[in-house]
C-alpha positions in Angstrom: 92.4 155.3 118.9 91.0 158.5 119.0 94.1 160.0 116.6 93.3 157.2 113.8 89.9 158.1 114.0 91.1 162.0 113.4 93.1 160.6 110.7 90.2 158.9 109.2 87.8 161.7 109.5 90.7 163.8 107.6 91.3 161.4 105.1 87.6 161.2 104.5 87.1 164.8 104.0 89.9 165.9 102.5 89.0 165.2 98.8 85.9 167.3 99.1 87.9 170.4 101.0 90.6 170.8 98.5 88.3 170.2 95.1 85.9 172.9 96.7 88.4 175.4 97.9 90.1 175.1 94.5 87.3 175.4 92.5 86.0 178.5 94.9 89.0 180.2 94.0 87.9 180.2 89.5 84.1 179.9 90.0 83.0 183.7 89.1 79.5 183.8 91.2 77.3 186.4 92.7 74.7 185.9 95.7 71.5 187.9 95.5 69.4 188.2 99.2 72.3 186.0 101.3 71.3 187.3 104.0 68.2 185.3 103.9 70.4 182.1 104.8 71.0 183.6 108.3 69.3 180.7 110.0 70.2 179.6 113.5 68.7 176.4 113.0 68.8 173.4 110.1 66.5 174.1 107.2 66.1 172.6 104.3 67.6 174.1 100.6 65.7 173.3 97.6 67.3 173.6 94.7 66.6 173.6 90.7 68.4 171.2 89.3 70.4 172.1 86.1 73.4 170.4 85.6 75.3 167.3 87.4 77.6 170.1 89.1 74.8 171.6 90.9 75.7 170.4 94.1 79.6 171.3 93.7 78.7 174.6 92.4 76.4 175.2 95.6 78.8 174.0 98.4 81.4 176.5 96.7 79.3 179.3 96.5 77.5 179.1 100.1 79.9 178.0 102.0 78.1 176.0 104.5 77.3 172.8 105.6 75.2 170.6 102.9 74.5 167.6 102.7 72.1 166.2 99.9 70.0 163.8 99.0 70.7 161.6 95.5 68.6 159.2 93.8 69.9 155.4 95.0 71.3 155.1 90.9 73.6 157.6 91.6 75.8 155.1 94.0 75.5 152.1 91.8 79.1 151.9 90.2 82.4 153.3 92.1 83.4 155.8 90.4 79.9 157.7 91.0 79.8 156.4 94.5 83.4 158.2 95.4 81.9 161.3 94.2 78.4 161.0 95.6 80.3 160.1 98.8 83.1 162.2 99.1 82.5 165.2 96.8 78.8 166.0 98.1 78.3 164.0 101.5 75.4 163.1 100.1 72.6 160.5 100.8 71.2 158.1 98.9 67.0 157.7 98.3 65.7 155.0 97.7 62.2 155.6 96.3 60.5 152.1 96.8 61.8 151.9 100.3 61.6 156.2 101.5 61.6 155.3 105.0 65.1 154.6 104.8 66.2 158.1 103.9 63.9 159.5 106.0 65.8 157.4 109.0 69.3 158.7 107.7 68.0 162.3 107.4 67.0 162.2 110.9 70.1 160.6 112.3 72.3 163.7 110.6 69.9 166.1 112.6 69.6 164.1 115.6 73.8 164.2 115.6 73.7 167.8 114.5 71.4 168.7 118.1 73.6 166.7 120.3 76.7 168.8 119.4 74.9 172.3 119.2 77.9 173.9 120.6 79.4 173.8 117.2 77.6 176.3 114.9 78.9 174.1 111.6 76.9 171.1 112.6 74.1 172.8 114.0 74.0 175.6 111.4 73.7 172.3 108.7 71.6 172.4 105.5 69.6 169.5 103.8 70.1 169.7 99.8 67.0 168.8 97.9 66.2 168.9 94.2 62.7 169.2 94.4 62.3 168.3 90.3 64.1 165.1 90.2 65.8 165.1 87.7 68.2 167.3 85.4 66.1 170.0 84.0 68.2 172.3 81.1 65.0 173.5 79.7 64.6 177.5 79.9 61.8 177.0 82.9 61.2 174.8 85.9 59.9 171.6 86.0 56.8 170.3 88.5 58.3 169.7 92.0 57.8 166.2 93.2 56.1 166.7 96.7 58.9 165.1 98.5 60.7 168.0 99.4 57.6 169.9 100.8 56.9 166.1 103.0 59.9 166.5 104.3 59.6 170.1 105.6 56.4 169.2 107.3 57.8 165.4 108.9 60.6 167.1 110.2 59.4 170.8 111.2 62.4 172.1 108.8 61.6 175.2 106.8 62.6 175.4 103.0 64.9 177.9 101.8 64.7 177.9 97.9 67.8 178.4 96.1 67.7 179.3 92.0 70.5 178.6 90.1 70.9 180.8 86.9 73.5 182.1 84.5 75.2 179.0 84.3 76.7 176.9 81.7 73.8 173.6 81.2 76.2 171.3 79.6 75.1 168.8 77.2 71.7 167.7 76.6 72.0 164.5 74.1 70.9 161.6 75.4 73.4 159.2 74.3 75.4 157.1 77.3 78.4 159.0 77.1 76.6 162.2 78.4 74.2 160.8 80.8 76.8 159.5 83.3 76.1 162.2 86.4 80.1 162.3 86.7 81.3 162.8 83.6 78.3 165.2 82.9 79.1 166.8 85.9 82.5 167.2 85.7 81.8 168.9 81.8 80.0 171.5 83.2 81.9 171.7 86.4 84.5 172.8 83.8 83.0 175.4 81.4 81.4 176.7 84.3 84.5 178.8 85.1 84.2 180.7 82.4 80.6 181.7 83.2 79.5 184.0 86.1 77.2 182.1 88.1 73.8 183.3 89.7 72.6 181.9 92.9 69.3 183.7 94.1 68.6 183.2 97.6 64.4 182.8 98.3 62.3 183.8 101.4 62.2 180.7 103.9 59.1 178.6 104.0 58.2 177.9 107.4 55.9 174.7 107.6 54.7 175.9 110.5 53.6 179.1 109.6 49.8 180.5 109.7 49.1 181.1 106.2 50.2 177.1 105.6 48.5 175.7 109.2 45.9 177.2 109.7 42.5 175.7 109.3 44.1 172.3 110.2 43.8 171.2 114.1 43.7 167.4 113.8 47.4 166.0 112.4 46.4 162.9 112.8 43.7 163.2 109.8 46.0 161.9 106.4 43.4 164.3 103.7 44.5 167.6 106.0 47.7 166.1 106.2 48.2 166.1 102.5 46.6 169.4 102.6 49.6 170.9 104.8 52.5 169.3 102.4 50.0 170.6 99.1 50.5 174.0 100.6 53.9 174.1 101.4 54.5 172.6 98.2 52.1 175.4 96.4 54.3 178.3 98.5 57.5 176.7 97.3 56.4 176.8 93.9 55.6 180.6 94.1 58.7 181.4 95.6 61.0 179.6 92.7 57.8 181.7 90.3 59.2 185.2 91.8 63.0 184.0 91.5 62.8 183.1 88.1 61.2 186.2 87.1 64.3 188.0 89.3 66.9 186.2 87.7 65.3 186.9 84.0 65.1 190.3 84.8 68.7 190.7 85.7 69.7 188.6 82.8 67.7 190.7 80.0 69.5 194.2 82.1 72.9 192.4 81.2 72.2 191.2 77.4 70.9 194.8 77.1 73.8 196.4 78.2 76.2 194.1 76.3 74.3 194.9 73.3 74.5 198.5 73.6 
């Protein structure tokens, strides 16, 4: 029993491994500040959200163990379920009924403590898009507070992640281009011919000073909402001093293609 299990844990896997190790091999990329994902303990990534390919570009870049969180739509028809599934490990939200994901989110790091031995599960990463949505405008979009409840219900710090220099595929909203595989799969594609920019931000501790401070009783819901405004407002400045970085590295390089 325990070999068909192996077998089915291969099986399982083995779509993801060999489209990411591929696709490692022709994504050009370059890391700033990696070392700022030297964590020896789960935190949560948050991510802007660009492109359907977001979180395949992301798992090939970092190398480590993601999985994310996907909007409950996403799993509606196969062929987006297979990929969702099997392609980004990821978990479905379901927005009218949240305590759900919060349940599966806890049960990955409740599996992920029992086998500490093994640095891959214990080293693992939550994926978050804290927008919401696809965003190919030239600057972020409001973060939803989910990202920042999350941090402060689970005691995970946020390590922001900006994605820049990157192909944003198309933009029309007819049905053709709003499928999230096909669209990903378009940019997953010209992508390969760009060289990708992943900007690694400070971690957000939700338990730090500057955030808790002032707020003894956790059982009071208005300083409760307080903590997640605050972690929320530090997330915001981080993905602020990121942006400006990647900008700045981005008008270095047009300049010194144009001269």
């Amino acid at each position: 029993m325990k070999i068909i299990e192996f077998l089915k844990k291969i099986f399982y896997k083995s779509p993801k491994i060999i489209f990411i190790n591929l696709y490692r091999l022709i994504l050009r990329k370059k890391i700033f500040n990696i070392k700022r994902l030297n964590i020896d303990r789960p935190a949560i990534l948050a991510i802007n959200h660009i492109t359907g390919a977001d979180p395949i570009i992301v798992l090939a870049t970092l190398k480590k163990k993601i999985i994310f969180l996907a909007d409950s739509k996403c799993f509606e028809t196969k062929i987006s379920n297979f990929f969702f599934s099997k392609f980004t490990e990821s978990i479905p939200v379901f927005k009218k009924h949240f305590i759900k994901t919060i349940n599966a989110i806890k049960n990955v790091f409740t599996i992920s403590n029992k086998t500490g031995k093994d640095k891959k599960i214990k080293n693992i990463f939550l994926g978050i898009f804290p927008e919401g949505r696809l965003n190919k405008k030239s600057h972020l979009s409001d973060f939803f507070k989910g990202t920042a409840y999350l941090s402060y219900k689970l005691k995970l710090p946020i390590i922001p992640i900006y994605i820049s220099n990157i192909f944003k595929g198309p933009v029309r909203k007819n049905w053709f281009v709003r499928r999230p595989v096909i669209e990903g799969l378009i940019t997953i594609f010209f992508n390969q011919f760009k060289k990708v920019h992943i900007f690694i931000g400070e971690p957000i501790d939700p338990m730090a000073d500057n955030i808790f401070q002032d707020f003894q009783n956790m059982a009071d819901k208005k300083e409760y909402k307080n903590i997640v405004e605050k972690i929320n407002n530090s997330l915001n400045e981080e993905f602020f001093k990121l942006e400006n970085e990647s900008n700045i590295i981005l008008n270095k390089i047009s300049k010194k293609s144009a001269g």
